[in-house]
C-alpha positions, 0 to 999 in steps of 0.5 A: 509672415505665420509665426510658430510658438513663441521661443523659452527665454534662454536658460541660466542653469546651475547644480550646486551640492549642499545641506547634504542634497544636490541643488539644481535651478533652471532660471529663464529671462531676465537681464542676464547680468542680473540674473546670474549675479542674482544667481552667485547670490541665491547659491551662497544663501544655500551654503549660508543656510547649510553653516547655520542650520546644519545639525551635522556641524558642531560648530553650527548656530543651530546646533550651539544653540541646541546646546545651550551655547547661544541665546536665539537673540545671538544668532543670525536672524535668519534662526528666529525667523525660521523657528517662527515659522516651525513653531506656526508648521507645529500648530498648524499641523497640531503637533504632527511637524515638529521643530525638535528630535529626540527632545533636541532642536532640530527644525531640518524639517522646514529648513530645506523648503524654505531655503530653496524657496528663499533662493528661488524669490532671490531670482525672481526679485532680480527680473528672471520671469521662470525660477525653477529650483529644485532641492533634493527632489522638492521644487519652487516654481516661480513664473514659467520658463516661456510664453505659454509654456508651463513647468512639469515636473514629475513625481517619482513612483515610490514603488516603482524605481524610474517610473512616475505616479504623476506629472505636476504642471504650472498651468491655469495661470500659475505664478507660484507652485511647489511640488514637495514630496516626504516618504521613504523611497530615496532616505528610508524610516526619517520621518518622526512621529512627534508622539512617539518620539521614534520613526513614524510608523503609517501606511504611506510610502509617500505624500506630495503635496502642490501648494504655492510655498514650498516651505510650508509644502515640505512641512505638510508633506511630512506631518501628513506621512506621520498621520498615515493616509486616512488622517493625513488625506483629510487634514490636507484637503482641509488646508486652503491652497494644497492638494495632495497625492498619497500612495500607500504601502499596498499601492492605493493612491488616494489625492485631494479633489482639486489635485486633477486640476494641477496634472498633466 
């Protein structure tokens, strides 16, 4: 009897609203208790996440801490494992991502990336063998969602509203990958220039970076947009594992060589 391609795993999807973004996730295969009880799991981390690091709430660990109300030894440990990781960002990245704003702790830069990839390993531990979580536009891919069947997931064009520049796809083996992109398309002049203290003043409108973290693609997405294009392509193309797309103000893309290889 001739068979077609092989069925995607049914899908668990779930959008959940939280940190001030929009959550989405596209979880297949699995035991379907396990994976959506993985799934309650994996949401209630998000608004966890949101409690402590929220530098919108007064009343969040980060932010007594930013004022001297608590010592890192008092918080969650979630908070020193976090702050290791922004420390490692700021060194790797010699200086251009920074854990601070204004001279205030403030690590919203890296916590995002590593919370949805945080939610993402959650579901794949439980036995789920696609992840797909996106958070705010920036996406752990975790498996694939079918036999043969890759994840896509297309990059917004900055310049053009409703188009895209390019499409990422899981491909060649793939286990883990993540698209973040950093600009000023969808939330405007937010990235810092950590040497000047004000809003990062360069020729790009937009970095993606494809790396399999997503917490550190969110970080190099955002030091590279303060670098401008010449600096930034350059210092990301030497990174292992990271290739790049940079569209800049005057609709000049440049990418790193081996980013061919993840578009489809």
């Amino acid at each position: 009897m001739a068979t077609g391609a092989a069925e995607a795993p049914a899908a668990e999807r779930r959008v959940v609203e939280t940190m001030g973004t929009v959550f989405s996730f596209d979880v297949r295969g699995g035991d379907p208790d396990a994976v959506r009880a993985a799934l309650e799991e994996a949401v209630a981390g998000l608004h966890r996440v949101d409690e402590v690091f929220s530098t919108y709430r007064e009343d969040s660990q980060i932010s007594r801490l930013a004022r001297g109300e608590l010592t890192v030894a008092e918080c969650d440990p979630e908070v020193a494992g976090v702050l290791e990781l922004a420390a490692e960002a700021e060194r790797v990245s010699d200086g251009w991502f920074s854990p601070r704003y204004e001279g205030r702790l403030d690590p919203t830069g890296i916590v995002k990336g590593w919370a949805v990839e945080r939610a993402a390993r959650v579901l794949a531990a439980a036995g789920a063998t696609g992840v797909n979580v996106n958070g705010g536009g920036d996406v752990q891919l975790l498996g694939a969602p079918g036999e043969d069947r890759p994840w896509r997931v297309g990059v917004a064009d900055p310049l053009r509203p409703g188009g895209l520049a390019a499409v990422v796809v899981s491909a060649a083996g793939a286990r883990e990958l993540s698209v973040a992109t950093s600009g000023t398309a969808e939330r405007g002049a937010h990235i810092v220039d950590p040497t000047t203290g004000r809003s990062a003043v360069t020729d790009l409108v937009a970095v993606t970076v494809v790396t399999p973290s997503l917490t550190w693609g969110d970080c190099w997405a955002t030091a590279a947009f303060a670098m401008g294009s010449r600096e930034g392509l350059a210092w990301l193309e030497s990174l292992p594992d990271v290739e790049a797309l940079l569209i800049t103000a005057g609709d000049e893309v440049r990418w790193t060589g081996g980013l061919a290889g993840r578009l489809g």
